[in-house]
N, C-alpha and C positions, 0 to 999 in steps of 0.2 A: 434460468437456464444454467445448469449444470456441466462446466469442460471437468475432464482429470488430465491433467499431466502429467510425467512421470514421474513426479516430485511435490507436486501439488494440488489441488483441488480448486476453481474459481467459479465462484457465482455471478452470473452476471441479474446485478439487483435493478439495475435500470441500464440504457443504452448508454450513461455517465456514470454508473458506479458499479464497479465490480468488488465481491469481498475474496479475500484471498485466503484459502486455509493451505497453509506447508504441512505436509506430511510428518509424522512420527519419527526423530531420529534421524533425517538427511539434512547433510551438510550442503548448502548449498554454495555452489562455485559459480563464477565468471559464465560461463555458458550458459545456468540454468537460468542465471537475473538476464541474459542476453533473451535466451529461449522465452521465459516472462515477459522479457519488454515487447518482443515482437508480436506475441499473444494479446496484450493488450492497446498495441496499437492498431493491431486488424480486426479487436472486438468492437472496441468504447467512440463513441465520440467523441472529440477532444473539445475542451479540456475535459480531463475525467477525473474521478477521487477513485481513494482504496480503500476499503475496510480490511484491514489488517484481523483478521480470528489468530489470535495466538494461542488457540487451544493445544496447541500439541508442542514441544520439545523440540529447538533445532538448533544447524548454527552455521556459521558463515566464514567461509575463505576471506582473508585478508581483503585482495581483489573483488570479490561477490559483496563486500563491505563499504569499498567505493564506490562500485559502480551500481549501488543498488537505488534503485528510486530518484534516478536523474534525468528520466525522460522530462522535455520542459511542456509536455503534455500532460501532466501531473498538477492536479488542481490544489489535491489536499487529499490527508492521508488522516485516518483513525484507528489507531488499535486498539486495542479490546485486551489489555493483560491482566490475567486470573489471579497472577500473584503479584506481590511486591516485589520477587527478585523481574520478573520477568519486564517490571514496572520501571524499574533502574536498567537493565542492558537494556531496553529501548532508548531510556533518555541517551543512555553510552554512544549508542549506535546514530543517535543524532546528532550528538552534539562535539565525540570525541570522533570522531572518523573524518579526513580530509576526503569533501568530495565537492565537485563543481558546483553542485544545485543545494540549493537551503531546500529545507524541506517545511511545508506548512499542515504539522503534524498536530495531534491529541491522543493522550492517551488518557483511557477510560477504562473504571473496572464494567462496564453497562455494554454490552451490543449494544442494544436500542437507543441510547444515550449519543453515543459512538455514530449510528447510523445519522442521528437526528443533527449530529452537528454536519457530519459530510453534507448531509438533503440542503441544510441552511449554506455551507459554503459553495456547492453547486449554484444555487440559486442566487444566491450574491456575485458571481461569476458570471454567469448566462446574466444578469442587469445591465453588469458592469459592460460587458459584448454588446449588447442593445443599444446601449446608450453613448458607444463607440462609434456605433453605423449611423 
């Protein structure tokens, strides 16, 4: 299933994973990662992963930097970058930005690779829940 935002594009690939494409050229700010997190909490079941498509060219408000991907509904994250620079401001944005949530990221130059680890940490997740109850 197919949402557009005004900024963005989300697939929703199962009722735990959604992929996320950002549009061409928008900066995203505070409101839009606000506007996304509420999108994905009334889409996904929790916990849910993201497929990050870094197909297209963007960039982020200082604050849209922080507070981006701290929801603790957030299982695990894969992006998909085409290039090597795009390969580095990921790692940046993990690992040089103060933000409350660690993130349990990968990056891959593969979609399919990409999805294949989200399906595996999904599923290691839903065990882990299981075997909780």
């Amino acid at each position: 299933m197919l949402y557009e935002l005004p900024f963005a594009k989300i697939i929703i690939i199962s009722d735990s994973i959604a992929e996320v494409i950002i549009n061409e050229n928008v900066e995203m700010t505070l409101a839009m990662v606000e506007h996304y997190h509420e999108f994905l909490l009334l889409h996904l079941v929790s916990p849910f992963s993201l497929l990050i498509n870094k197909v297209n060219n963007y960039t982020y408000t200082f604050d849209a930097q922080v507070n981006l991907a701290t929801l603790n509904e957030i299982n695990a994250m894969a992006v998909v970058a085409y290039t090597r620079s795009t390969k580095i401001s990921t790692e940046y944005l993990k690992s040089s930005v103060p933000r409350k949530t660690d993130w349990n990221l990968k990056i891959s130059f593969n979609r399919e690779e990409a999805l294949n680890w989200l399906q595996l940490e999904q599923e290691n997740i839903t065990s882990r829940l299981r075997a909780d109850c």
